[in-house]
N, C-alpha and C positions, 0 to 999 in steps of 0.2 A: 724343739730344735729340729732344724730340718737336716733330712737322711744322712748320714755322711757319703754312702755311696751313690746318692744321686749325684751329690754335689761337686765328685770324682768324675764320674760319668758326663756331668754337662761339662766340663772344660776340656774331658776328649773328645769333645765333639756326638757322643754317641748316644743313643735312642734313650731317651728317659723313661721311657714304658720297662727297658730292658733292667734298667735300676730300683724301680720299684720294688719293695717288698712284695713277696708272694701274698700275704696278707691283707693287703691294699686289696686283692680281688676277691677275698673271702668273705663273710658275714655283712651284711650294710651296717655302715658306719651312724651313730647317732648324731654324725656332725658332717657338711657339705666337704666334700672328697674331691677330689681331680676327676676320679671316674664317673663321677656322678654328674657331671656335665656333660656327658653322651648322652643321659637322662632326658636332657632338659625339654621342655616342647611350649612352641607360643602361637597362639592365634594370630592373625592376619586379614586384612582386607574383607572384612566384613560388610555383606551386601543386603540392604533389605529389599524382599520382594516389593513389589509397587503396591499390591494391597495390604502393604503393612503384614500378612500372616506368618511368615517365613524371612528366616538370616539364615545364607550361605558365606561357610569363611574358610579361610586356608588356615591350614593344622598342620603346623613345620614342628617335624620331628627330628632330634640327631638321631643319626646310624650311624655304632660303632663298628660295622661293618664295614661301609662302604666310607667311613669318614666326612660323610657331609650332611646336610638338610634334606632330610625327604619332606616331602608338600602331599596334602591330601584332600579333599573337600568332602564338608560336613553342613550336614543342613540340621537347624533348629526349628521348632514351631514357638513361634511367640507365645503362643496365651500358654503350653502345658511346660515348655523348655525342654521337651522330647527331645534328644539328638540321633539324628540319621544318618550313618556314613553315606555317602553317595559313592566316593572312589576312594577307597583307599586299601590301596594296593604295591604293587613293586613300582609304579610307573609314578611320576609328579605331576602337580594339577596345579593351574593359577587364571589368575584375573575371571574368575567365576561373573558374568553380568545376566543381570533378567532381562527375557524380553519386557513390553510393556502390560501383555495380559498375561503376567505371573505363572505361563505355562511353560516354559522353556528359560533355560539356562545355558548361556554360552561358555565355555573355556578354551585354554589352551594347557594341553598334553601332549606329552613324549609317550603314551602309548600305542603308537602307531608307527613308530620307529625314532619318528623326528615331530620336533616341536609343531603339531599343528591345530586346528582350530576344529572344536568339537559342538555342537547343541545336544541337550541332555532335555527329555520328553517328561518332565516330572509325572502325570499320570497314567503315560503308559509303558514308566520307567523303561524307555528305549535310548539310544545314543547313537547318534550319526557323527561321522566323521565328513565335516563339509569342505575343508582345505588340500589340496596338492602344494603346497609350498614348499621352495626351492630353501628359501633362507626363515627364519625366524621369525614368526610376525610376534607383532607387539602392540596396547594399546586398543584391547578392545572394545567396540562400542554399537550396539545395537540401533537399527532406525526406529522410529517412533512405531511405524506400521507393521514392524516383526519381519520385513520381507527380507534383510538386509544384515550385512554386520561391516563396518568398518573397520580397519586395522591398519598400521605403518610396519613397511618392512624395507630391507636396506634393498638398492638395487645397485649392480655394478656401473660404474661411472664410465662413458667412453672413452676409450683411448685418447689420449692425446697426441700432441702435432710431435713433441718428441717422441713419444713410445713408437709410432708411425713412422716414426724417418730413422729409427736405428734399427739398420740392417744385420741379421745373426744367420751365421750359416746353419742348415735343419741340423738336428742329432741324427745322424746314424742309429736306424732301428740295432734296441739290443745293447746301447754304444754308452757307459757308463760316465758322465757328466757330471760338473762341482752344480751344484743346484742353481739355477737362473739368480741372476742379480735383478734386487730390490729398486724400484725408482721411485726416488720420492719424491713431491712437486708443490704439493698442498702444505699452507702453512703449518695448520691445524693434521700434523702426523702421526700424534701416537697418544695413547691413552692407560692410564692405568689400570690393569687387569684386564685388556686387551690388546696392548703392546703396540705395534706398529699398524696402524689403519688400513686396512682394504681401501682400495679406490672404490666407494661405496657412498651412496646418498640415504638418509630414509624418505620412504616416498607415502601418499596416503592410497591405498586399495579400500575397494567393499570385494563381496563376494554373495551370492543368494544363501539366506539362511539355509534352504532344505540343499544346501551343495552346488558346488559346480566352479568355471573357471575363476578365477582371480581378475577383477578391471582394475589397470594401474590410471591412478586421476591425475596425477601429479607428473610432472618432468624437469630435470636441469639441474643443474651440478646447487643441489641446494637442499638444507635438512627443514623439512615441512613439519608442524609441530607435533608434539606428543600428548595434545589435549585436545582429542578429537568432541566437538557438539554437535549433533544433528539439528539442523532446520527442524519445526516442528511439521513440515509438512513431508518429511521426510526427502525432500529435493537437494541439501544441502548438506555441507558442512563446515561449519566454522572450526579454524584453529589459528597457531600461531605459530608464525617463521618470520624469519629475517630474509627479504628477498633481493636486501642489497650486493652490489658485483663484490663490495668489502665485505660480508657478513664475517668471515674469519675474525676481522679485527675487530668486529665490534661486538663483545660477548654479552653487554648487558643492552640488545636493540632486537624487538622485536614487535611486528604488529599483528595483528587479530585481520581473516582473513575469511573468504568464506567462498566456495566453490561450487557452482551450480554441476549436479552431475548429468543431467540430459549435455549441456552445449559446454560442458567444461570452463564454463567463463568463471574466471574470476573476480570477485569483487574486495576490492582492499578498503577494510572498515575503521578501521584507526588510522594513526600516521603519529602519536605520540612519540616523541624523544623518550625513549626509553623501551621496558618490556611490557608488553601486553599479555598475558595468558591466562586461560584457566576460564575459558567462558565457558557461560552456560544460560539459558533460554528460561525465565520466568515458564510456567505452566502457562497461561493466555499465549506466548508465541508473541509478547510485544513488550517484553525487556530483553536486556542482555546483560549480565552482571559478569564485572570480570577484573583481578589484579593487573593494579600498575606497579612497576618499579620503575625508578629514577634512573638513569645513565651517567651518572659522574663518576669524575676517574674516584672513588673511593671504595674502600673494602666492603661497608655494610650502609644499606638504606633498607628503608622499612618497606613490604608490599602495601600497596591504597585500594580499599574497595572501591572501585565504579561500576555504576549505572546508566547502562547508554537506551534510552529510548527509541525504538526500532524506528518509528515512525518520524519523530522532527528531527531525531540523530543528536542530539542534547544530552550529555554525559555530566553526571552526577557523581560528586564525592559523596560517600558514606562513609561517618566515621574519621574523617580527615583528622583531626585532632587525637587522634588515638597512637599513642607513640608505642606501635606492636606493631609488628609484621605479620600482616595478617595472609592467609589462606584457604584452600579447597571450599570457595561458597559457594553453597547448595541452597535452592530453593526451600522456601519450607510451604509459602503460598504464595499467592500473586503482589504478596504486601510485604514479606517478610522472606529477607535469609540466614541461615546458618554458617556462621566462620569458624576457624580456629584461627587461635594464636598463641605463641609461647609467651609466659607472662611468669617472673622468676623464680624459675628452674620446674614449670608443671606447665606442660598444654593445655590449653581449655577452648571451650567449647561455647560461643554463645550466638545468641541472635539479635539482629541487626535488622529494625522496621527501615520502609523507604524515606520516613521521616528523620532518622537519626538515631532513635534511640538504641541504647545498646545494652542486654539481658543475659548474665552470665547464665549457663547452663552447669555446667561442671568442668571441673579443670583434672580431670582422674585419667584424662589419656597419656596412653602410657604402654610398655610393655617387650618392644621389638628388638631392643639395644642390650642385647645380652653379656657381652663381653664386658662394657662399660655403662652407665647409667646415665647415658644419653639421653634428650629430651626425645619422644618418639611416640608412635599414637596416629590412627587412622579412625574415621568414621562413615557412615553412611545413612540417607535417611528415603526413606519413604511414608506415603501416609500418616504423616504425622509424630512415625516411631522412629529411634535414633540408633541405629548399633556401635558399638562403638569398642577398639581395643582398649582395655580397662586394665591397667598395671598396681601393685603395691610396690612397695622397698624390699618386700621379702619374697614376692611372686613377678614371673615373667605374666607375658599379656593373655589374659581372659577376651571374651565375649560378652557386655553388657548391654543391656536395651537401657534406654531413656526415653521415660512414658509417662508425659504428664509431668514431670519434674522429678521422678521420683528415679533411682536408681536399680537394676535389677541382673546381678551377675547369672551370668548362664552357662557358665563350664568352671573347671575347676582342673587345670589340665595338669598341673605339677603336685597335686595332693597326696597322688600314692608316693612321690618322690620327697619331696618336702612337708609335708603335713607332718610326719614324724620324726624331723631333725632340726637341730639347735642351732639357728644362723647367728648371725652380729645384727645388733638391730642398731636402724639409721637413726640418728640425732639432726636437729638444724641447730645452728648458729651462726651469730650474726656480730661482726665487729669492725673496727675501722682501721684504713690501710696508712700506715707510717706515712706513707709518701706524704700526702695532700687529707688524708681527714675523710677520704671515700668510704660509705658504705660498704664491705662485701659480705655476701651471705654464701654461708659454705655448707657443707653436712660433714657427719662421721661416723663411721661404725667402729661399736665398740665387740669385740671378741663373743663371742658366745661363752656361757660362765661367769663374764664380768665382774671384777670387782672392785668397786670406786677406791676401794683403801688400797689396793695395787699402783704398782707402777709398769707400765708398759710401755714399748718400743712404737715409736710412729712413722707411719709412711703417708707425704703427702706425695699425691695422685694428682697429675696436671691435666685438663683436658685437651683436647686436640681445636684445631678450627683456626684460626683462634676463635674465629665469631661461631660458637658452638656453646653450647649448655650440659651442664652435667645437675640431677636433679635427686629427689630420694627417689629412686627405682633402681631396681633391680640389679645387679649387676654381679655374675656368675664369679668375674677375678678379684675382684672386691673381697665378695663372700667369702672367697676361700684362702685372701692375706688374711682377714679378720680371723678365721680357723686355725691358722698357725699363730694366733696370738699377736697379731699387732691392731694398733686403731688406726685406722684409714679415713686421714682426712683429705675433703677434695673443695673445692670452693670455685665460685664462678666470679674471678678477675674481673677488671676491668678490659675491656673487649668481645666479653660473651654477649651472647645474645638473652634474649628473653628478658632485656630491665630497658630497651628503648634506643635510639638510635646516638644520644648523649653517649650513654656510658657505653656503647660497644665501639665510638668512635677516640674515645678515649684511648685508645691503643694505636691508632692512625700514624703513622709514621715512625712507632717505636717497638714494633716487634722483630725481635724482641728486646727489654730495656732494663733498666732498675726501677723502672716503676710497676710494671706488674710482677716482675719479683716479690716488691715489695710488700705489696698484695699477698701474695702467697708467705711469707715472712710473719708480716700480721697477724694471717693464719696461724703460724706453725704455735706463735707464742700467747695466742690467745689459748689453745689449745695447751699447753704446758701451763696456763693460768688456771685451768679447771680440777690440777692436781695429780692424776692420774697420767698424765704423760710423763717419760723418763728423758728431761733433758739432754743427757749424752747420750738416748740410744733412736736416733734422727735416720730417716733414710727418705728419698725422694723418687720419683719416677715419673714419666709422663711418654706419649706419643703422639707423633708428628708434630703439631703445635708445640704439643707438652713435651715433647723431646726435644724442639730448641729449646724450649724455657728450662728442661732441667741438665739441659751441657749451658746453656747462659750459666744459671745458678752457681754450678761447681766453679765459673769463675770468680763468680760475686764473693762465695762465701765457701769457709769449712766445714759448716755446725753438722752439714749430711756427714755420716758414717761410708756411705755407699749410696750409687747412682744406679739405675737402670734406665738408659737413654733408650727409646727403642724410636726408630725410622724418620732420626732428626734431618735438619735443615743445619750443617757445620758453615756450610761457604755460603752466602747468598750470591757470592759474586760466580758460583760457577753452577750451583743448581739454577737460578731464571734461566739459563741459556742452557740446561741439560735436561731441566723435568720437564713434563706432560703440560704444566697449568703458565706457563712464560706467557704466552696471548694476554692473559688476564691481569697475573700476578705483577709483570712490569710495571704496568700504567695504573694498578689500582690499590698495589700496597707497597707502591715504591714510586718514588718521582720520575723516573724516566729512566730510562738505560743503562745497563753497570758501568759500561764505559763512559759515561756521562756524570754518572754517581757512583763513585768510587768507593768515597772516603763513607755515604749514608749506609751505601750496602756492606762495608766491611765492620763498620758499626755497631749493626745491627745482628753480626755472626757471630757466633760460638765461639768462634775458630780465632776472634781477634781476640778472648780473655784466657786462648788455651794456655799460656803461659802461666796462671794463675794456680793452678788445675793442682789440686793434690786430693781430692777426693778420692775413692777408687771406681770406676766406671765400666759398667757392662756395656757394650751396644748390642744393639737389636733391631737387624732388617731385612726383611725382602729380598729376595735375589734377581726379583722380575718387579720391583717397585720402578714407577715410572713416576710417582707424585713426590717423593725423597727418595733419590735414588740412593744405591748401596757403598758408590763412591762418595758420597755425602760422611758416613758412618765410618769408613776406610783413611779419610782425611782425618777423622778425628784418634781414630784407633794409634794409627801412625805417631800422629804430633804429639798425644801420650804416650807409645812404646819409647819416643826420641827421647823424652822427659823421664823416661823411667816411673811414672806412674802406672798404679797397677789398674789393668783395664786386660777386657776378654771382650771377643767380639761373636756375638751369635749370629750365622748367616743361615736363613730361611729357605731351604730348595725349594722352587716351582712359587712361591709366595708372591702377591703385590704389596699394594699396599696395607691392607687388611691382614695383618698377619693373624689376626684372627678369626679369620674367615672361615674354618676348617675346626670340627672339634678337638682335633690332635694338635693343633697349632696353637689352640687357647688354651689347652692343657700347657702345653710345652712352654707358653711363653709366661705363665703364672710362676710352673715349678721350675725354671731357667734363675727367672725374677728371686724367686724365694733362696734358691741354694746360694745364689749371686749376696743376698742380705746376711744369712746364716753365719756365712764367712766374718765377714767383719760385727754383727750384733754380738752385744756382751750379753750375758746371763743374769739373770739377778742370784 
């Protein structure tokens, strides 16, 4: 049973750390704890050297200290699995890339005051700091010939013809002033978890590897891509932007592009209706392999490998028929590449000859999605060898090589933390949804201790997206509902991704509805069918997706005990025209305009079943959320306080959307959650 004096403590509002038992920081516990999520630590962005000898990766560590992710970069040797800190220190390290003779390594660190761009001398372990940069670069990419590094950084946008013609009398030196007013002009204003947009572009720079000024290539009120490929002659570079006068409005249009750096010329290499990105240069210098996505007003399409022949310009599907959204191909030789794609509920990894065929590798990537058990997983390959972040259900992400077929983990970075404690271990199952007879496959964890002759309390767990995947991995809030004794089921609806462009379109016009409820319904009672669930002791939760889906719910039905909505979507009709994603969200998961579609958007809300509403409901959001904003959560709070249902509303200072972005904040939003259930779960 959870504390009773937290559970005082969360509805005054006040520090859940402060409520803890003294106890809670004493002895480690033989079961996953709250605190023990400042513990946690995952690999990242793993790079193979070119000659295959060597993987540099980012090693994200929490600090309860300073309350966030510290980054650090570590290098491995292939054949012995030696690991080598390179940095790691007070300062953060990312986007680690090699040159192409395996003697240098590029980054970018905040060791130097501010985020700038560093080469690291691996034999004569030296490090230059080759950057002066104003703002943030991002996107780094080596030339072929070592001389160079490319990178995207934002630049300020010129004034405009209004900013220009409004005349302001000077301030008086010394002369105390309300802070200058805001002008906004650009469609595309404001973003989540950076709030209101700078008049800023990002543009493409190089800079000389051994130092020196920054050359800016690019100009014009327009974002030039973040998939930077060099020519292989090192004169070039290909990427991808949208360089239409409309690009604002048109989110899924973009072409593949490519920039001569002597004479600045431009040359525009596709012109597909739709996105172009992610190229990259066969080894001979005479393919270009690159994702397409389609441009219809719809929520989800799959990416399509192509193959464009440099020489007669002749573009090849790879893979057409393969209903996955595929991405990041990597060359592996002039005949064959390397893709992923989510395939349900596990990324995987295979290869793709220019003839077609297609050769699973592994599907074990995995590891990034700490809070939730999100599909997630990066790789990278050189010479033949494959690294790759490698996750289990019970561990965040490792370091793997893939050599020859064969699998070979190379860190172990959660073992002194978890090798010794009793998690919930994940289950699959698979059953069919009341609606229509659909397939859904879900997971569960069952408590640590487990006893099938038992009966226990259930929480299903909704994903967010909607077109998003939840998978068996890892996941730190999970863990530790499972620890307080409940089984945590989660399942991948109708509308997720990773089972094909069929069933994630299956939610098209009806999010959210009674049919992916029912889906989740399906779940709740196949799951009391396995015997160990305690029919009357139900609870639900979910965020953003899963938080409209679980305020939908409470109007559908009673069977939840208690809700924990956290940074839902109450009103469609006043979030498209208040959040960050309105460009998109209008035309691609709604028919057109609220005022045009009144009755589809009111439909589709929370907010038209709050009448229904006798659940008792938490909310839970952001105070700086720009993708569900906080008056989304405030509508709801309200229409329940009117009804006299019992409902508490937790509001996140400094938070966006992520409110678990922060390890204080994924504590806080588990043990909020947990005292929030306590309340209303009966005892056995």
């Amino acid at each position: 049973m959870q504390h009773p004096v937290l559970f005082r403590h969360a509805l005054l509002g006040l520090s859940f750390l402060a409520a803890l038992p003294q106890a809670a920081f004493a002895a480690s516990s033989a079961y996953f704890e709250s605190e023990d999520i400042f513990a946690l630590e995952y690999a990242a962005d793993p790079q193979v050297s070119p000659d295959g000898r060597f993987v540099v990766y980012v090693r994200n560590s929490n600090d309860i200290m300073t309350d966030g992710t510290h980054s650090s970069l570590w290098l491995i040797d292939v054949n012995t699995g030696a690991q080598t800190p390179l940095f790691a220190d007070q300062f953060n390290y990312s986007q680690p890339r090699w040159s192409d003779d395996s003697s240098r390594i590029a980054f970018i660190s905040d060791r130097s005051g501010s985020r700038q761009i560093h080469v690291h001398y691996l034999n004569q372990n030296k490090t230059a700091l080759v950057s002066q940069l104003q703002k943030s670069p991002g996107n780094l990419s080596w030339s072929p010939d070592g001389k160079q590094l490319a990178f995207t950084m934002s630049v300020p946008a010129a004034p405009t013809a209004l900013m220009k013609s409004t005349k302001l009398p000077k301030k008086p030196e010394g002369a105390k002033w309300s802070a200058p007013f805001t002008l906004i002009e650009r469609a595309n204003y404001q973003a989540d978890g950076a709030g209101i947009l700078k008049s800023e572009y990002r543009h493409l720079f190089v800079v000389p590897a051994t130092g020196g000024k920054e050359r800016q290539l690019t100009d014009g009120d327009f974002n030039y891509g973040a998939d930077l490929s060099w020519t292989p002659d090192s004169q070039g570079l290909v990427f991808s932007a949208n360089l239409n006068k409309d690009w604002e409005y048109q989110p899924r249009d973009s072409d593949l592009h490519q920039i001569n750096l002597q004479t600045g010329a431009l040359t525009h290499l596709t012109s597909m209706p739709g996105q172009e990105s992610a190229a990259v240069f066969s080894p001979d210098g005479k393919k270009l392999a690159f994702v397409w996505g389609n441009n219809a007003k719809v929520p989800y399409t799959n990416g399509k490998l192509k193959v464009m022949d440099l020489k007669s310009g002749k573009v090849t599907d790879l893979q057409a028929g393969l209903d996955r959204d595929i991405e990041n191909p990597q060359w592996l030789d002039n005949d064959e590449l390397v893709v992923q794609f989510d395939d349900q509920g596990k990324r995987t990894l295979a290869r793709v000859s220019l003839s077609g065929k297609l050769t699973p590798l592994t599907n074990e990537l995995s590891g990034a999605g700490l809070p939730q058990p999100y599909l997630s997983g990066e790789y990278s390959l050189n010479n033949e060898v494959i690294a790759f972040t490698r996750g289990t259900p019970q561990r965040p992400a490792d370091v793997a090589l893939l050599v020859d077929g064969k699998t070979r983990v190379l860190t172990e970075l959660n073992e002194d933390l978890l090798g010794h404690k009793k998690l919930g271990q994940v289950h699959e199952i698979h059953y069919k949804s009341s609606f229509d007879g659909e397939t859904i496959q879900g997971w569960y964890i069952t408590p640590p201790d487990f006893d099938p002759d038992k009966k226990y309390p259930l929480l299903l767990e909704i994903h967010g997206g909607p077109h998003l995947a939840y998978g068996p991995h890892f996941s730190a809030e999970m863990q530790r509902f499972a620890k307080e004794g409940y089984v945590v089921f989660y399942d991948n609806h109708r509308g997720s991704t990773s089972y094909g462009e069929r069933f994630a379109m299956l939610l098209h016009g009806k999010y959210s509805s009674k049919e992916d409820y029912a889906d989740h319904d399906s779940g709740v009672n196949a799951m009391i069918e396995l015997g160990f669930v305690d029919p009357d002791n139900l609870f639900i939760a979910g965020g953003s997706a899963g938080g409209i889906a679980s305020a939908y719910a409470v109007g559908l039905t009673d069977r939840y005990k208690a809700a924990v909505v956290a940074k839902p979507i109450i009103n469609w009709l006043s979030k498209v025209l208040t959040g960050d994603s309105y460009l998109y969200q209008t035309y691609h998961q709604f028919p057109g305009t609220p005022w045009e579609n009144v009755e589809h958007y009111w439909q589709r809300s929370p907010l038209s079943l709050v009448g229904n509403v006798k659940t008792p409901v938490m909310l839970m959001t952001g105070e700086e959320d720009r993708r569900t904003p906080i008056s989304e959560s405030e509508q709801f709070y309200q229409a329940l306080k009117l009804r006299k249902v019992d409902t508490v509303m937790v509001r996140i200072p400094g938070s966006p959307h992520g409110i678990s972005n922060k390890p204080s904040r994924m504590i806080g939003k588990v043990e909020y959650s947990l005292a929030w259930f306590a309340k209303y779960r009966t005892q056995p």
